[in-house]
C-alpha positions in Angstrom: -1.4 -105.3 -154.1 -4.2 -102.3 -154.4 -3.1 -102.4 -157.8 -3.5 -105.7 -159.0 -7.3 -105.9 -160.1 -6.3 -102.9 -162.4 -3.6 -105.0 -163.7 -6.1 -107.8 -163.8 -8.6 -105.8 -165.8 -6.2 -103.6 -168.8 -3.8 -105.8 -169.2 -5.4 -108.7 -170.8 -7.8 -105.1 -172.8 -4.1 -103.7 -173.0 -2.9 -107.6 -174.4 -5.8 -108.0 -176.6 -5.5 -104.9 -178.4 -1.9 -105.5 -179.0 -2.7 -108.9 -180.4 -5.1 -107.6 -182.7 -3.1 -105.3 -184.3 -0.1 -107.6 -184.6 -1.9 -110.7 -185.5 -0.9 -112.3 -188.6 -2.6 -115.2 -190.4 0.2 -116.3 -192.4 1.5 -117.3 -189.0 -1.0 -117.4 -186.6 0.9 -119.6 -183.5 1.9 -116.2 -182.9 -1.3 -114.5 -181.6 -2.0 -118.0 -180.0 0.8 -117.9 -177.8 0.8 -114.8 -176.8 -2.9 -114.7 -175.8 -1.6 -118.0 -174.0 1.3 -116.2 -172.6 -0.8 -113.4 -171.1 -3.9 -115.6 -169.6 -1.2 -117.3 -167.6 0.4 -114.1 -166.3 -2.9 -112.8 -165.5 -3.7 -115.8 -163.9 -0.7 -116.2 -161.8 -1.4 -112.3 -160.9 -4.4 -114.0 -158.5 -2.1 -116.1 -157.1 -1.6 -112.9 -154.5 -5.1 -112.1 -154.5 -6.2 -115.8 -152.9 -3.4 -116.1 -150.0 -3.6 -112.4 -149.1 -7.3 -112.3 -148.8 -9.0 -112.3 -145.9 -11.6 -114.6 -145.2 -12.5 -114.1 -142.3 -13.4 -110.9 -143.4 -16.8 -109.3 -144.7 -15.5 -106.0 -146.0 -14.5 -105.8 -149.4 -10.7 -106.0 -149.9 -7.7 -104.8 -152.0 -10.0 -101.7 -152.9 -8.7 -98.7 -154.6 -10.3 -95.3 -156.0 -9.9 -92.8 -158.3 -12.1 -89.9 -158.6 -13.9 -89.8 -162.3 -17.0 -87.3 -162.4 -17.0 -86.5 -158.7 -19.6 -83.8 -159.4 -22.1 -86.9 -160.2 -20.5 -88.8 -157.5 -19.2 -91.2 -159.7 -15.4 -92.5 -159.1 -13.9 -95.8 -160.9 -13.8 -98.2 -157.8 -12.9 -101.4 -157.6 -12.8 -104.1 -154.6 -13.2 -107.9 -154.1 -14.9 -109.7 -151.8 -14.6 -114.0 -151.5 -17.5 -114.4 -154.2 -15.9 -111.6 -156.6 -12.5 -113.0 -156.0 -13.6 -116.7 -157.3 -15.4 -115.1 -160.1 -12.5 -113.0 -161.4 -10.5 -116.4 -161.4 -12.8 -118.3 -162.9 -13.3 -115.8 -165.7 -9.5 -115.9 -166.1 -9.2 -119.8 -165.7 -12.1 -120.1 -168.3 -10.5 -117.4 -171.0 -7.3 -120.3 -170.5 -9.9 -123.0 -170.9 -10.9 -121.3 -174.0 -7.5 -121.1 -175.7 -6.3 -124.6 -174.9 -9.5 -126.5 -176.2 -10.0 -124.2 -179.8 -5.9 -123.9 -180.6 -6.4 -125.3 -183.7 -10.2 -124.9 -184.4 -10.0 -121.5 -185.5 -8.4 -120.6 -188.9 -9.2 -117.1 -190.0 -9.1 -113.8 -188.2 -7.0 -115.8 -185.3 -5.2 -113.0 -184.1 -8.8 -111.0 -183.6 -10.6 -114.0 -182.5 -8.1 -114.5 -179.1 -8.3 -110.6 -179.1 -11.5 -110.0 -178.7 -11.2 -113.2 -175.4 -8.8 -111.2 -173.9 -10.5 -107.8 -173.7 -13.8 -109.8 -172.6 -11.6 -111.4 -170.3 -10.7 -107.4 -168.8 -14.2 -106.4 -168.9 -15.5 -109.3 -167.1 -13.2 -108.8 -164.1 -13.9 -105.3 -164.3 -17.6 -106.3 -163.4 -17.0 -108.8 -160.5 -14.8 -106.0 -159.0 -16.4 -102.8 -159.4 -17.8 -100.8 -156.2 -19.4 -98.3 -158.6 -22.6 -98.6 -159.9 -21.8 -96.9 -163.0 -18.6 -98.7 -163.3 -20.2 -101.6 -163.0 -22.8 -101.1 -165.6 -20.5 -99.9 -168.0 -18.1 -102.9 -167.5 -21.1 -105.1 -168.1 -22.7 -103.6 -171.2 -19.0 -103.5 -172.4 -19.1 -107.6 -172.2 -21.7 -107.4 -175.2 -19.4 -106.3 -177.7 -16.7 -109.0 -177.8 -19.0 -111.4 -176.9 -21.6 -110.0 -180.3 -18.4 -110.2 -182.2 -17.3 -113.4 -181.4 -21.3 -115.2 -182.7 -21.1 -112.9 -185.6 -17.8 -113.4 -187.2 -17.0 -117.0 -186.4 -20.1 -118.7 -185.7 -22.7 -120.6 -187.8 -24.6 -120.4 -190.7 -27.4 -117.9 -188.5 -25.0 -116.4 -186.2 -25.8 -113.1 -187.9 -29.3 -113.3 -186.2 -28.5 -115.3 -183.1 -26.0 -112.5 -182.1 -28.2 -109.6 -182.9 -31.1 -111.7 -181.0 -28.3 -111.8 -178.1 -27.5 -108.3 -178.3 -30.9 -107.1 -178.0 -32.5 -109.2 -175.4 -29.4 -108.3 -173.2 -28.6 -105.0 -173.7 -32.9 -103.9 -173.4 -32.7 -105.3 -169.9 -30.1 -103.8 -168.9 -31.0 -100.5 -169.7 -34.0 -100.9 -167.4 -31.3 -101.9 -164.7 -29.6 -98.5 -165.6 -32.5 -96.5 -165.1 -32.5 -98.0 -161.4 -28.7 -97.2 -161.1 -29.5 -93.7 -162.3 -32.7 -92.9 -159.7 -30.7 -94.4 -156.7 -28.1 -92.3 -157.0 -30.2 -89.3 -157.5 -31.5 -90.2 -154.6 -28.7 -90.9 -152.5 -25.9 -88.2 -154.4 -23.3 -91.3 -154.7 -23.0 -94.5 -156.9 -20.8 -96.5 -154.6 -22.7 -100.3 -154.0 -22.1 -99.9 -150.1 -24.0 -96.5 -150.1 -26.8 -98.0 -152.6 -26.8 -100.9 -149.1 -28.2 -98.1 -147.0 -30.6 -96.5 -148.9 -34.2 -96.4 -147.4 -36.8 -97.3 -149.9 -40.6 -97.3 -149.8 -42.6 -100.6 -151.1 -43.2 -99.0 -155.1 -40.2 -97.5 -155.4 -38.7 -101.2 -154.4 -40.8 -102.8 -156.7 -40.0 -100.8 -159.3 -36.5 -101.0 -158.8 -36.9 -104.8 -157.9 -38.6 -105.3 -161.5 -36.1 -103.3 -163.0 -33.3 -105.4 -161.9 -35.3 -108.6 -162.7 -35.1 -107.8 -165.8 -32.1 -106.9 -166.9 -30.6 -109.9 -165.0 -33.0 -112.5 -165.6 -32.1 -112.0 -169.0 -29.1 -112.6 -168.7 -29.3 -115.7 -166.4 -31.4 -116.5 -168.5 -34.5 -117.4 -166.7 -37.9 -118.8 -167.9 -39.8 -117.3 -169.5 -36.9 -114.7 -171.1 -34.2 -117.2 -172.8 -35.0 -117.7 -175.9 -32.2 -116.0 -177.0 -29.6 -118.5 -175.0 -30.6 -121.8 -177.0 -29.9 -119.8 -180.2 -26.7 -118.1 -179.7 -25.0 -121.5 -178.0 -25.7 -122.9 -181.3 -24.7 -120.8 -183.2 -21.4 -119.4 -181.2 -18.4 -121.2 -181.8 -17.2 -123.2 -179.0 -14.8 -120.9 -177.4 -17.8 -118.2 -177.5 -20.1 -121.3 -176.2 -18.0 -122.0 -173.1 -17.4 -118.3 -171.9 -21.3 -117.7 -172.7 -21.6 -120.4 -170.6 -19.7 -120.0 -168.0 -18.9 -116.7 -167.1 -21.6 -114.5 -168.8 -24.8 -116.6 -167.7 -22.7 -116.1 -163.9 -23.4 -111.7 -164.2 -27.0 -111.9 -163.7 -26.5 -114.2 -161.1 -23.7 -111.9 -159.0 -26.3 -109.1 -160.1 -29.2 -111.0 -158.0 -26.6 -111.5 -155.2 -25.0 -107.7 -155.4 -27.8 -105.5 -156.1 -31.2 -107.4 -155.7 -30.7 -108.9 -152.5 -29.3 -106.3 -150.4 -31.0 -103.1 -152.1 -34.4 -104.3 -152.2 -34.4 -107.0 -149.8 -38.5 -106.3 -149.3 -39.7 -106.3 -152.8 -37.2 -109.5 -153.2 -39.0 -111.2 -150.0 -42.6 -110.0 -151.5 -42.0 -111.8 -155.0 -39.9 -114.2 -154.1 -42.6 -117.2 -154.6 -42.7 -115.9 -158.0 -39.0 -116.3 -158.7 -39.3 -119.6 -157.5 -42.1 -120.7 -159.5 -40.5 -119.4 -162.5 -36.6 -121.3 -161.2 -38.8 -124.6 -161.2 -40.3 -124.0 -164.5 -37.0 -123.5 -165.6 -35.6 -126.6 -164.2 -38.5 -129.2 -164.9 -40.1 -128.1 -167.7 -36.9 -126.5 -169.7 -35.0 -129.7 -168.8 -37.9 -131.7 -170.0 -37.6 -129.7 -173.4 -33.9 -130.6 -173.4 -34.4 -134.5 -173.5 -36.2 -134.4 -177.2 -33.3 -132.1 -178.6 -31.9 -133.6 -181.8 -28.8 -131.0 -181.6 -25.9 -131.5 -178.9 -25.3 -127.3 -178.5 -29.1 -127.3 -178.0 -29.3 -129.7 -175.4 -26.4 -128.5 -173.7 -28.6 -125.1 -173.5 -31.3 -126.2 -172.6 -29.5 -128.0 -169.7 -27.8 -124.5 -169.0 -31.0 -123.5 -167.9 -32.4 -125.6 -166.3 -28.9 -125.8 -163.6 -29.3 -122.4 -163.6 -33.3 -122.2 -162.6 -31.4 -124.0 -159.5 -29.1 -121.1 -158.7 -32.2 -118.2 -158.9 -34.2 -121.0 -156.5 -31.5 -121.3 -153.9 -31.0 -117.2 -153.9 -34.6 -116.3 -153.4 -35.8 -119.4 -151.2 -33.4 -117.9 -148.3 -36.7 -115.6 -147.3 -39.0 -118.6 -146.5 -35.6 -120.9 -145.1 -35.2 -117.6 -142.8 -38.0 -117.1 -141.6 -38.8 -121.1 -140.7 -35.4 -122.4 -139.6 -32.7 -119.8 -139.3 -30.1 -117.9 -140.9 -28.0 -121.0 -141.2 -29.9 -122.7 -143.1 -30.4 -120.2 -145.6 -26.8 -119.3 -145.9 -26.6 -123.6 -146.6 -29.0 -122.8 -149.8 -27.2 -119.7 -151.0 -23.7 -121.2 -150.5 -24.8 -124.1 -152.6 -26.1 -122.0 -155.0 -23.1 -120.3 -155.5 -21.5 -123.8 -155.7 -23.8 -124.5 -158.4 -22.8 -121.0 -160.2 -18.8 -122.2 -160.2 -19.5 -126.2 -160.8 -22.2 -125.4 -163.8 -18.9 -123.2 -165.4 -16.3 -126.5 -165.4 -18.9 -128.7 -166.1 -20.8 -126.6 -169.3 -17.2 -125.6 -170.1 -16.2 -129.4 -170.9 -19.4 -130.0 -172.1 -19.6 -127.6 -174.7 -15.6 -127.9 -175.5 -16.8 -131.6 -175.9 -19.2 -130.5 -179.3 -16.7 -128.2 -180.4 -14.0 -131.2 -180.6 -16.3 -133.5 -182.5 -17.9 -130.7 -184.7 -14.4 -129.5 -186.0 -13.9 -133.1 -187.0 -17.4 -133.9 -188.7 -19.0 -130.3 -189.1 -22.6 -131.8 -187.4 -23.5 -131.8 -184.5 -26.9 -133.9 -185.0 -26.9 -136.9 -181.9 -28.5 -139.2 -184.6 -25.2 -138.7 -186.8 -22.9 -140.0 -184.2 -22.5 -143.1 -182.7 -20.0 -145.8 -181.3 -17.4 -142.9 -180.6 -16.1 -145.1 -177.7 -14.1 -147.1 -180.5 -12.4 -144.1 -182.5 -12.0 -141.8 -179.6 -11.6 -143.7 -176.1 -9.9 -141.0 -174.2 -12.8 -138.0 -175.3 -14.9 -140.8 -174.4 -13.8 -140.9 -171.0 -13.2 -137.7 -170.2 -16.7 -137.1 -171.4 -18.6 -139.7 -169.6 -17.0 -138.0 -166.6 -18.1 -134.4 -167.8 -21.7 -136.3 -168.7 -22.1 -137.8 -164.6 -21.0 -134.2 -163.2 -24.1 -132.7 -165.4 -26.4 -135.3 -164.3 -25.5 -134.4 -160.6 -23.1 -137.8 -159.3 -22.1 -137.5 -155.6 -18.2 -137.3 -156.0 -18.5 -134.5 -158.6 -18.9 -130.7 -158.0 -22.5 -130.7 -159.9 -24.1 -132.5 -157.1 -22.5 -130.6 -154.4 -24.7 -127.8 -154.3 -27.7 -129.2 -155.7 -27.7 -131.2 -152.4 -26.6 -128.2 -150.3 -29.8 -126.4 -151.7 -32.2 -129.2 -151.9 -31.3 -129.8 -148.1 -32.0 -126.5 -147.1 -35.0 -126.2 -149.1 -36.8 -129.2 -147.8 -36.9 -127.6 -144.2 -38.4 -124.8 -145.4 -40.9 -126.5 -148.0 -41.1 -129.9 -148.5 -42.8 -129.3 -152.5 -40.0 -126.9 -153.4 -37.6 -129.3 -152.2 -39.6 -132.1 -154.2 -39.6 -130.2 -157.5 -36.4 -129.2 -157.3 -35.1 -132.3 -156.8 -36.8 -133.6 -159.7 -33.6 -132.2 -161.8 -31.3 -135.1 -160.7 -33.6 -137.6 -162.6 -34.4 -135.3 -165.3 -30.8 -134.3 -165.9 -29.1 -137.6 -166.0 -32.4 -138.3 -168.3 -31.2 -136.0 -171.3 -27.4 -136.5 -170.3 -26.8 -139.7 -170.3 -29.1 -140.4 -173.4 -27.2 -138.1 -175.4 -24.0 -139.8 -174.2 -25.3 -143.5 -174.8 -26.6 -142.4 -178.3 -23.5 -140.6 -179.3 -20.6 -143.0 -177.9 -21.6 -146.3 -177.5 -23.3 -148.6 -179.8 -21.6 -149.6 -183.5 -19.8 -147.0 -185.3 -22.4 -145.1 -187.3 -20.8 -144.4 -190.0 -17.3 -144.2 -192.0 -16.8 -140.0 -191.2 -16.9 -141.5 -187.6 -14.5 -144.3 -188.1 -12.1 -142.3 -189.3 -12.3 -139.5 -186.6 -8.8 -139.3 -184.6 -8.7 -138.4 -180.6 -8.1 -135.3 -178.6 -4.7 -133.7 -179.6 -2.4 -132.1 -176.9 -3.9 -129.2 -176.1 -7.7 -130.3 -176.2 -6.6 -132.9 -173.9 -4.9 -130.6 -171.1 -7.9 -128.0 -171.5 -9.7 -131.8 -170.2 -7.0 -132.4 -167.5 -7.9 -129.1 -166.1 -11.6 -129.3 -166.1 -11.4 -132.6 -164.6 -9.4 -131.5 -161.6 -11.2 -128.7 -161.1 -15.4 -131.2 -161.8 -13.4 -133.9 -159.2 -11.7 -131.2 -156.6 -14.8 -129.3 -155.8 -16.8 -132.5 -156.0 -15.0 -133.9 -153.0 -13.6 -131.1 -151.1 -15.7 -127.9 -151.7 -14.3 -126.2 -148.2 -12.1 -123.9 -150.0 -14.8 -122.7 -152.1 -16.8 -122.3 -149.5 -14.3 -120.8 -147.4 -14.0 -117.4 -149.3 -17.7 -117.4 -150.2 -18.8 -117.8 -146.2 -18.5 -114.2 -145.2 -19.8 -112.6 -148.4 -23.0 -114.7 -147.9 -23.3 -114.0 -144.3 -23.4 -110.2 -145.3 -26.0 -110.5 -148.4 -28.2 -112.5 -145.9 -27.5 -109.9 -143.3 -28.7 -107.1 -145.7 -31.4 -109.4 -147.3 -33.5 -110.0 -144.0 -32.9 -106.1 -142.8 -36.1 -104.3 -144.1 -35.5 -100.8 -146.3 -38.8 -99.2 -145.7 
């Protein structure tokens, strides 16, 4: 079992390198089904992880270590907690996601296109399960480079410059987030996250660190005023690169906040937290204002990434005030249903984005005002999308409105304006959701390229089927989710409210 998240992490790298130097074009089903073939073993490979974990449990589990430059007191550790654990499988579930809804999308370089998924797919659990500081930030910066690939080879007619805008903007903040790795564990002699927990840090030193972290995962969030780079590179990424950009790279600066931020420099966190949530209600009124006049479905859908995601940074750093006015309990009901937010916005912007990808392979646009009356040549992508369309826009019954609730609720007993203004975003998203959907699938056919179009095939149909289960599941019975997280929060709020100084 202590083995199995270094399973999880080299053998998709292991898989992925395997498949890149096999892959044929001349018969590319190959490489497709063995990338399928090894998403699903790694995937059943956290089948152990979820009924032998321990959520009752706060400490992290299945760990393992192995000493690497012991003189810098660096080792290559890895351990899960209940928010890691989900993570890990929804990277993996996402990576399956991926190869289901672009089988037949992509038709050159297929064998390194699934390659460079799969070692992604490696480096990304590496991150959500590395107790090393070092590890971790080598992990993450290691995500760039499949990820730069994947916008630069197969994506649009700019991908050159979206993916070196990407590159850049990512990889800049987080080498201010390395120079904070670096001068903690001077301090402390040892890189291992639960050590980092109990350094004792004076108010600069905190702020410094604190705005070194903000950075290099604000970025990567991406929060207001520092995504620029996100509405570019969704549009120009093909759709697989879309939905894992989406779903699972947005998610690092997030676990960053939750990992590092929160528990390190819980005093510079509580001092500047009004800012953060200024900025996370900027992000989700103004940038989903900006999202409603966007002619281009990948832009919208961006635009709307943000905007869910300005929720997630409001529910992590409105715990201080929620604390301090009505309790711990309350605060873990914000942060739980921000994490809630973090795994719904991954299904839902997953089947979203797989949505543009089906009809852009079919009509090479993806201009709103080209479509129209789609309901009539594709009834089933119209249904599954309409579903898709009410989980962005935050209907009870589906998992986007579970934690938008769960953090508005919780917010409103701390301050009844945040509350206000973030609850603005139910109206505002099914705004630019819904008028995207009426423009693009009801109404008369637009035009003869969309009277022709067929509907979903096999595969782009069961990548669907799973999204749905997963958008309904979660939408009307969270507990499980919320059962592994429970424990995980209660300790980042434990280490949150405990002053460093």
């Amino acid at each position: 079992m202590h083995h199995l998240l270094n399973l999880l992490i080299w053998l998709p790298i292991i898989g992925g390198v395997f498949v890149f130097l096999t892959g044929d074009d001349d018969n590319p089903n190959i490489s497709r089904y063995l990338s399928l073939f090894i998403v699903l073993l790694t995937l059943a490979m956290c089948i152990p992880l979820l009924t032998g974990f321990d959520k009752n449990s706060a400490v992290m589990q299945f760990v393992s270590e192995y000493p690497w430059m012991p003189a810098l007191g660096i080792n290559y550790s890895l351990g899960i907690d209940g928010l890691s654990l989900l993570l890990i499988v929804l990277s993996i579930f996402t990576n399956l996601i991926v190869i289901l809804a672009t089988w037949d999308s992509i038709h050159k370089r297929v064998a390194q296109y699934m390659a460079a998924f799969l070692i992604m797919q490696g480096f990304l659990v590496g991150v959500f399960s590395a107790l090393d500081a070092i590890v971790f930030y080598i992990f993450w910066e290691a995500t760039l480079i499949p990820m730069y690939l994947i916008i630069g080879i197969w994506g649009s007619d700019n991908r050159v410059y979206a993916a070196i805008k990407f590159f850049l903007y990512t990889f800049l903040g987080s080498v201010l987030m390395l120079a904070a790795f670096l001068y903690m564990g001077y301090v402390v002699g040892s890189f291992k996250i639960e050590t980092l927990y109990a350094i004792k840090l004076g108010m600069t030193a905190q702020t410094l660190i604190f705005i070194a972290f903000f950075l290099g995962f604000a970025i990567k969030i991406p929060m207001f005023p520092v995504h620029t780079w996100l509405p570019d590179a969704h549009t120009e990424a093909p759709a697989g690169g879309s939905i894992v950009l989406a779903a699972i790279l947005l998610k690092l600066g997030a676990y960053g906040f939750i990992r590092f931020a929160l528990p390190i420099v819980p005093d510079a966190c509580n001092k500047y937290a009004m800012v953060i949530i200024v900025l996370s209600l900027i992000a989700v009124v103004y940038v989903g204002l900006v999202a409603i006049i966007q002619k281009d479905m990948k832009r919208l859908i961006a635009y709307s990434s943000i905007s869910h995601m300005g929720f997630v940074t409001l529910g992590f750093f409105a715990i201080f005030a929620i604390a301090r006015q009505s309790g711990l309990s309350n605060a873990a009901l914000v942060l739980e249903g921000a994490i809630i937010i973090m795994i719904s916005h991954a299904f839902v912007s997953s089947a979203m984005f797989a949505g543009v990808g089906y009809i852009y392979d079919r009509m090479h646009t993806r201009q709103i005002k080209d479509f129209g009356g789609l309901v009539h040549t594709m009834p089933v992508f119209a249904s599954f999308l309409m579903l898709f369309a009410m989980a962005n826009a935050g209907l009870p019954g589906t998992s986007g409105f579970v934690g938008e609730f769960m953090v508005i609720l919780g917010s409103v007993k701390a301050n009844f304006w945040i509350a206000f203004w973030a609850a603005t975003t139910l109206i505002i998203g099914a705004s630019y959701t819904l008028w995207m959907y009426k423009r693009v699938i009801f109404g008369p056919i637009g035009n003869d390229k969309v009277a022709a179009l067929r509907d979903l095939s096999g595969f782009e149909v069961s990548a669907y089927v799973l999204l749905a289960i997963m958008v309904v599941g979660m939408g009307v019975y969270p507990k499980p989710v919320l059962d592994y997280v429970h424990q995980s929060v209660s300790h980042t709020l434990a280490q949150a409210n405990k002053s460093k100084l």
